[in-house]
N, C-alpha and C positions, 0 to 999 in steps of 0.2 A: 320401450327402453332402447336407447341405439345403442348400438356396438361401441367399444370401449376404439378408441382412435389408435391407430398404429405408430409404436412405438418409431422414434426417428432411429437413424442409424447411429450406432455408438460412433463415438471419434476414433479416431488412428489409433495407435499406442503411442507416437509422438507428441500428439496434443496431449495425451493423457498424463503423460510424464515432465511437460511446458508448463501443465497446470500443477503439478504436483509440486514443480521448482519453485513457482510462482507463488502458492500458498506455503511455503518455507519461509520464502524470503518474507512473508508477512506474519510469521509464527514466533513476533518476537512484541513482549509489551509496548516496547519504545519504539519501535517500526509502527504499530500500531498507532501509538500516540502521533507519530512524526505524519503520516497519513491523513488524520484525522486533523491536525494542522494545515497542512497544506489543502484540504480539499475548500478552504475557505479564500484561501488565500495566497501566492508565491510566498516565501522567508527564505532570509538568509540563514547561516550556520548561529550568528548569535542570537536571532530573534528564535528562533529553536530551541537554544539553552535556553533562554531566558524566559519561555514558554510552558517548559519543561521539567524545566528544575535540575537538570543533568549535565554535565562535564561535556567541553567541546569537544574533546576527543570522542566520547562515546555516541555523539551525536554526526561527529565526521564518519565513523565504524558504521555505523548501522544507512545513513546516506548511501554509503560504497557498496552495500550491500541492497538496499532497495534499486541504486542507480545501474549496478549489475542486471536484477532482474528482472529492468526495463519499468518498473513499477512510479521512479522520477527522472526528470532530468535536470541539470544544474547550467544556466546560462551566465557567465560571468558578465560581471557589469563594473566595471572599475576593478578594487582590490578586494571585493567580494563575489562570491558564486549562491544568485538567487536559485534555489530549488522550487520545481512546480510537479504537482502530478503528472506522468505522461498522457492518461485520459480519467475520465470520470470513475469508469468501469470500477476500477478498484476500489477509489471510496466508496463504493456502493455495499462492495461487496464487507468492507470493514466496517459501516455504520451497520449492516444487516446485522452482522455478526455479533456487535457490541449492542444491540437493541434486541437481538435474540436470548442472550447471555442475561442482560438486563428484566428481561422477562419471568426468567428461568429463576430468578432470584425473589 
């Protein structure tokens, strides 16, 4: 039997607490929904309502809030601001999540 492999080194407290803002900012249902949207595809603020089922404003709130924690970014294109994930990473981490949860049930 071989030795159990050496543990890496913990991260900073910096990164620890990056990540911890980071899984906040995604600890909300409709963040979550909005994510899971976008990992297919760029939308705008109305293909999001209309996606969703939920008030623009509430769909603007929770954008400012993932767009805060680096999680999208918003490129405007005429009188509209299309939203995209800023990398894969996250939806990964929110399909895990929601296919975890899905299991558990």
């Amino acid at each position: 039997m071989e030795p159990p492999a050496e543990a890496p080194d913990p991260p900073g407290s910096d990164a620890l607490v990056a990540a911890g803002d980071l899984l906040r900012a995604l600890a909300a249902p409709v963040r979550i929904a909005i994510v899971l949207q976008l990992r297919t595809s760029p939308r705008c603020v109305h293909e999001l309502v209309d996606a969703l089922a939920v008030t623009q404003p509430l769909i603007s709130q929770h954008l400012r809030v993932l767009k805060a924690a680096g999680v999208v970014r918003g490129d405007r294109r005429g009188r509209e601001v299309v939203y995209r994930l800023v990398d894969d990473h996250l939806a990964h981490i929110v399909v895990d999540a929601v296919a975890h949860v899905e299991e558990e049930s």
